[in-house]
C-alpha positions as CSV (number, residue, x, y, z in Angstrom):
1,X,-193.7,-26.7,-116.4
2,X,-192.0,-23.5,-115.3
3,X,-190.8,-23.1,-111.4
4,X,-192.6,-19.5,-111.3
5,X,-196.1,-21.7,-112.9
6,X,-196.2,-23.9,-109.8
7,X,-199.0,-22.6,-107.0
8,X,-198.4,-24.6,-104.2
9,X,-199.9,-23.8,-100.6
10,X,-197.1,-22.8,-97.8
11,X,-197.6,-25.4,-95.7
12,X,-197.3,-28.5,-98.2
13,X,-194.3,-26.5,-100.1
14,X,-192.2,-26.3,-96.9
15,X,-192.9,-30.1,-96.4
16,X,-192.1,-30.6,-100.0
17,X,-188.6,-28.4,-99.6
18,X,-187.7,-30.5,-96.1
19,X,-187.3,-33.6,-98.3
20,X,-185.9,-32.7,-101.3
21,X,-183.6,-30.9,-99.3
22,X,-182.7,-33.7,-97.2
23,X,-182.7,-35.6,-100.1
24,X,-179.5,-34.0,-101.7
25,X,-177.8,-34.0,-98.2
26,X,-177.6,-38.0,-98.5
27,X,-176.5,-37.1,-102.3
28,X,-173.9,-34.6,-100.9
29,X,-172.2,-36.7,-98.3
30,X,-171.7,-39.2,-100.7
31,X,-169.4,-36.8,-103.0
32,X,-167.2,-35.9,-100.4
33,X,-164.9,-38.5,-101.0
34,X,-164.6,-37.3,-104.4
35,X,-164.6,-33.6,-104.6
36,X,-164.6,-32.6,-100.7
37,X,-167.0,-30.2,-98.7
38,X,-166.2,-27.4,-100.3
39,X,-166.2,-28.4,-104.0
40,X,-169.4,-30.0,-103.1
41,X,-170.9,-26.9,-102.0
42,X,-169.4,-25.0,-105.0
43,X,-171.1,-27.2,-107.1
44,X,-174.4,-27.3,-105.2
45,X,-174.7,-23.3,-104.9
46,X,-173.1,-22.6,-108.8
47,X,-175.3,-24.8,-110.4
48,X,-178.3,-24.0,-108.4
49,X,-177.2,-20.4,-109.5
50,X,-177.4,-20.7,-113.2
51,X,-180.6,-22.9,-113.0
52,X,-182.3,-20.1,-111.0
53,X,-180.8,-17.6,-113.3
54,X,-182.5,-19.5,-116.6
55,X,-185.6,-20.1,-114.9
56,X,-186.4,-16.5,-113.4
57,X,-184.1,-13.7,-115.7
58,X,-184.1,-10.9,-112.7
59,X,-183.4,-7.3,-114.1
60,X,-181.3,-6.2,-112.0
61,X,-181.2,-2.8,-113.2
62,X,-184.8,-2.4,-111.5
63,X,-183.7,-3.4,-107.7
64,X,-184.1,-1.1,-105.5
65,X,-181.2,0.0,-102.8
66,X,-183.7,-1.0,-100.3
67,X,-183.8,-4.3,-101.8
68,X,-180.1,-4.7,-102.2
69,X,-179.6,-3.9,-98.7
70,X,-181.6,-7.4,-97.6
71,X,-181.0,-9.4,-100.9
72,X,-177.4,-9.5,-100.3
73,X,-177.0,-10.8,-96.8
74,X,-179.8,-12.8,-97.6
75,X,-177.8,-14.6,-100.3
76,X,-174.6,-14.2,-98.2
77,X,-176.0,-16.1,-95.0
78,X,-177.5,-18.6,-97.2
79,X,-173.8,-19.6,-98.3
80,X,-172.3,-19.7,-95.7
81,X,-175.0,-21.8,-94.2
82,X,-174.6,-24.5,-96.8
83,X,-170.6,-24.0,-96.9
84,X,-170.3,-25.0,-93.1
85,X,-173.2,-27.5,-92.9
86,X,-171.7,-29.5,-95.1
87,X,-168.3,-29.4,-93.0
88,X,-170.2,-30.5,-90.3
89,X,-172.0,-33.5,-92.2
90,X,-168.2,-34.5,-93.3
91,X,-167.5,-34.7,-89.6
92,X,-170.7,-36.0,-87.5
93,X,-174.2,-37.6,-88.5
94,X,-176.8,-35.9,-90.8
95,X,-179.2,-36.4,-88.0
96,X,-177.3,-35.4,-85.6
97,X,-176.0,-32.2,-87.7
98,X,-179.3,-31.3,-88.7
99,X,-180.3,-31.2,-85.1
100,X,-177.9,-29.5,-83.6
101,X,-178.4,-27.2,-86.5
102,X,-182.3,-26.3,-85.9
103,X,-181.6,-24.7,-82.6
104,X,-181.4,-21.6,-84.9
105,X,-184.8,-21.8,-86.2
106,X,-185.9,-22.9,-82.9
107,X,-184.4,-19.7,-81.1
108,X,-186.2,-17.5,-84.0
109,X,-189.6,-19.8,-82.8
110,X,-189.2,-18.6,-79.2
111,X,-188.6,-15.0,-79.6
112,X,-191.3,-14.4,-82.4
113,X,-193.9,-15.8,-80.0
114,X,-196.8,-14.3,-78.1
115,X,-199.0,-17.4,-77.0
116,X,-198.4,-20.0,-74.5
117,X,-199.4,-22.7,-77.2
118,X,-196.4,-21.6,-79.2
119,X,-194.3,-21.8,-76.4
120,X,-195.5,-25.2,-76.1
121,X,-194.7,-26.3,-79.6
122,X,-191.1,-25.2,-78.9
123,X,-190.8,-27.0,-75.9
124,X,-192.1,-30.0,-77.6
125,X,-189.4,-29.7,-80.4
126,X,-187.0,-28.8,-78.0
127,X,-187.5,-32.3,-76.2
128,X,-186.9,-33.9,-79.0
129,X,-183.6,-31.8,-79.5
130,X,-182.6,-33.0,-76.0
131,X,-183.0,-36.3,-76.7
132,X,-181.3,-36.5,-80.0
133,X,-177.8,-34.2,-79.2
134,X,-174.9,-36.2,-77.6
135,X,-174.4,-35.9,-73.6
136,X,-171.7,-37.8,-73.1
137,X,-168.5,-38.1,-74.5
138,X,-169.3,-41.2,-77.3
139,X,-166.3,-40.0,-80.0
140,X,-167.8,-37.2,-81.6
141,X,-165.7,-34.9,-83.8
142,X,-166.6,-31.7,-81.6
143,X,-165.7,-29.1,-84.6
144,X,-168.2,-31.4,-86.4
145,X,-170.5,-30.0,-83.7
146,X,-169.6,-26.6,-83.7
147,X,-170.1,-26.3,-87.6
148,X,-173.8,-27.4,-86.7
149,X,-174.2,-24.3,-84.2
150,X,-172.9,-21.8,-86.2
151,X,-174.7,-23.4,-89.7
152,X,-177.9,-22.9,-87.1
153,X,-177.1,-19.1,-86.2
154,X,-176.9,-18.6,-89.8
155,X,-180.0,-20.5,-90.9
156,X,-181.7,-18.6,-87.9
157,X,-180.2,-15.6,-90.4
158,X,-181.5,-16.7,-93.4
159,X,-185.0,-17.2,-92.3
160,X,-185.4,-13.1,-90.9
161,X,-183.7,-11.9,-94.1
162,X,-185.9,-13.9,-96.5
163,X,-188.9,-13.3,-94.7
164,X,-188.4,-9.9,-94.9
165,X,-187.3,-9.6,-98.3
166,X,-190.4,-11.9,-99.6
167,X,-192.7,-8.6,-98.7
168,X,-190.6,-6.2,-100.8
169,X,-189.3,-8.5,-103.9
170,X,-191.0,-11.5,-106.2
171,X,-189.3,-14.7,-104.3
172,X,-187.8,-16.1,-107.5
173,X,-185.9,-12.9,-108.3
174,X,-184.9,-12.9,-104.6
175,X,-183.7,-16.3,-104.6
176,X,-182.0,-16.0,-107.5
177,X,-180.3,-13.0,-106.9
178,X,-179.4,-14.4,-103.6
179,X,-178.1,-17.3,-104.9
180,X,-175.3,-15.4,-107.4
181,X,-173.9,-13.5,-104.1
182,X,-173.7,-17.1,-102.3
183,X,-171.9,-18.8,-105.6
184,X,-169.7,-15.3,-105.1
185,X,-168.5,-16.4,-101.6
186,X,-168.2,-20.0,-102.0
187,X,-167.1,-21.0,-105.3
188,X,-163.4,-19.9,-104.7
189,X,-163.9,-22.1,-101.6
190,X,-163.8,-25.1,-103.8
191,X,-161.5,-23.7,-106.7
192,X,-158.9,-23.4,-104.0
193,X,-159.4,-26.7,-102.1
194,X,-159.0,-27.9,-105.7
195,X,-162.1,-30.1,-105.4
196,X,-163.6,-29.3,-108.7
197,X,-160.9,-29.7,-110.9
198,X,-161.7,-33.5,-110.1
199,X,-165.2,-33.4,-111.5
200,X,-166.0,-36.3,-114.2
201,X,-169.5,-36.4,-116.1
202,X,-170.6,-38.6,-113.8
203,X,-170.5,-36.4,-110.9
204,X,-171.1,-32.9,-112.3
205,X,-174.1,-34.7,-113.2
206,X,-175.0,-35.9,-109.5
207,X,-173.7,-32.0,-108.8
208,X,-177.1,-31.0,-110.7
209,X,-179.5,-33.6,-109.2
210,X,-178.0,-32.1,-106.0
211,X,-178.2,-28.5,-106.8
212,X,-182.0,-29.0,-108.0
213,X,-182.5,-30.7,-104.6
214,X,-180.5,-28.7,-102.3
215,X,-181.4,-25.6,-103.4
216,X,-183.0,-25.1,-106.7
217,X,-186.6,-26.1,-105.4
218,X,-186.3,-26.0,-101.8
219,X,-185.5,-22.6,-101.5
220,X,-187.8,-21.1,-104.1
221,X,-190.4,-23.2,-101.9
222,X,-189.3,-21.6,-99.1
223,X,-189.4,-18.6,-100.1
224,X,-192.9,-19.1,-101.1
225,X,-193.8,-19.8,-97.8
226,X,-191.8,-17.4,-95.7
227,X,-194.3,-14.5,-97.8
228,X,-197.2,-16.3,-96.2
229,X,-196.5,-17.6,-93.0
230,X,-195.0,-15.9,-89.6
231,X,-190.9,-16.4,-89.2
232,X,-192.4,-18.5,-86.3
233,X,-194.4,-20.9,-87.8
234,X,-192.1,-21.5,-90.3
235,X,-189.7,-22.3,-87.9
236,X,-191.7,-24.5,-85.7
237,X,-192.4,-26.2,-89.0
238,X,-189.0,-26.9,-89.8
239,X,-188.7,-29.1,-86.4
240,X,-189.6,-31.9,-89.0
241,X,-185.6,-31.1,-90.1
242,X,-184.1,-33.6,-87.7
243,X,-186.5,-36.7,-88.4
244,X,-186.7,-36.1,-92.3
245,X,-182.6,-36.0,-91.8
246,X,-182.5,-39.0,-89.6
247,X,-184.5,-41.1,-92.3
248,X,-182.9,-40.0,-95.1
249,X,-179.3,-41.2,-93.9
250,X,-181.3,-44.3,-92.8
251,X,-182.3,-44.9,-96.0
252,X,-179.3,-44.0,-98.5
253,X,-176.4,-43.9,-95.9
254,X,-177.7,-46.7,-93.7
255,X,-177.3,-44.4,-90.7
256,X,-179.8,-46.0,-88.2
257,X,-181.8,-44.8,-85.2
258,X,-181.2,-45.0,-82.0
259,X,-184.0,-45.3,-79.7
260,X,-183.5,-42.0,-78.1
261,X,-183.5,-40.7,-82.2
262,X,-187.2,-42.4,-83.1
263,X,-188.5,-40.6,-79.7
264,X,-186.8,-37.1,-81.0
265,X,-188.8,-37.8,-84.4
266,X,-192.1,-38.3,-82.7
267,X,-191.8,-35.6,-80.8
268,X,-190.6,-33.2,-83.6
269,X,-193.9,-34.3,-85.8
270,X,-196.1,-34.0,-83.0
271,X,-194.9,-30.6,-82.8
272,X,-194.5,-29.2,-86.7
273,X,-198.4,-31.0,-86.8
274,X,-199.8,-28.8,-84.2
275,X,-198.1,-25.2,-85.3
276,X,-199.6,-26.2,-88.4
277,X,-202.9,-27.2,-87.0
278,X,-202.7,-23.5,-85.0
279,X,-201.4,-21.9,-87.4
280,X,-204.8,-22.2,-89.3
281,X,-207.0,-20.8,-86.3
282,X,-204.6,-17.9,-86.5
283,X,-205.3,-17.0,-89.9
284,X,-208.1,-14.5,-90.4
């Protein structure tokens, strides 16, 4: 069955792209030895790019300037994002990366909303946020950190851009044309740390599990869902980021929990399950 055949509801599909994308993180971090951050993002966002491009054939001749103007920094930020995520995942955590990294998307939450049980989800994700991010000096490679912040800014980016360009363009041309312009600004990024020219079968094959995991599916879901729901919502919903990141590295990385870390995750689900819940009595 084709990508574009596949009717899923927003909120299941942004569950569904929170663990395949977390799903190819644990793939990722486990090429780094082998072809580096940035070859591991070239592969991710160049094979994701020529799936996309097979699956949904965009004219391009028929965008509009109006769509240009968005789809480009749309595919731009969305780079980027994955470009210096993964130098932060090289240096510190998953869980810890992917934490520090949904402060974007909770900023976005805050300033998109108008009632006080919003504000209360936010907090509530917020908490967990708090309890999760390091206080102390334990060791931590702080540019690790930083990569997190700025991969958070950006994804903060990626989720105004695509859910304004989901109202004005089909979100399989937009992800795919998105997609060429992020292979555009990080592919050289790998060609010149020289991490693909040590690809083997073995891996360019992982590189495609990844790339369908990573990006293929999750964005395309995401996009799906950022034409339905509110940049808020969305956001709030992505608070499950940090605990499906934490289990994930548990599971394939043997990253454990701290005590602090199952606390964050409770508090993060109690929160993405009630913006969903009012999410519904918001609809019409």
């Amino acid at each position: 069955m084709k990508l574009k055949q596949i009717n899923i509801p927003p909120l299941p599909a942004v569950l569904l792209a929170i663990i395949s994308v977390q799903s190819g993180a644990a793939i990722a971090k486990g090429l780094f030895p082998a072809i580096g951050a940035a070859g591991t993002a070239s592969l991710r966002i160049g094979i994701s790019a020529l799936i996309l491009l097979a699956v949904y054939r965009p004219n391009l001749k028929k965008v509009t300037a109006d769509q240009w103007k968005l789809v480009i920094p749309y595919g731009l930020s969305l780079g980027a994002m994955n470009l210096i995520f993964y130098l932060s995942i090289e240096r510190i955590p998953i869980g810890l990366a992917v934490t520090l990294e949904f402060i974007g998307p909770l900023l976005v939450a805050v300033f998109g909303s108008k009632r006080i049980i919003d504000f209360f989800w936010v907090l509530l994700a917020a908490a967990g946020i708090v309890l999760i991010a390091p206080w102390s000096n334990n060791g931590l490679d702080i540019w690790g950190m930083l990569f997190a912040l700025l991969a958070g800014a950006l994804w903060a980016a990626y989720i105004v851009l695509g859910g304004k360009i989901s109202k004005i363009m089909k979100g399989g041309d937009a992800v795919t044309i998105g997609m060429l312009f992020a292979s555009i600004l990080i592919v050289p990024f790998g060609i010149l740390g020289n991490g693909l020219s040590n690809l083997t079968p073995q891996l360019l094959g992982l590189g495609v599990a990844l790339a369908l995991l990573s990006s293929a599916i999750p964005f395309t879901l995401e996009m799906k869902a950022l034409g339905q729901l509110p940049a808020r919502t969305f956001s709030i919903l992505m608070s499950l980021e940090p605990a499906a990141a934490s289990i994930f590295a548990f599971i394939f990385l043997q990253e454990y929990l701290t005590f602090n870390e199952i606390l964050a995750v409770v508090f993060v689900v109690i929160a993405s399950a009630g913006s969903t819940i009012t999410s519904k009595t918001q609809k019409h």
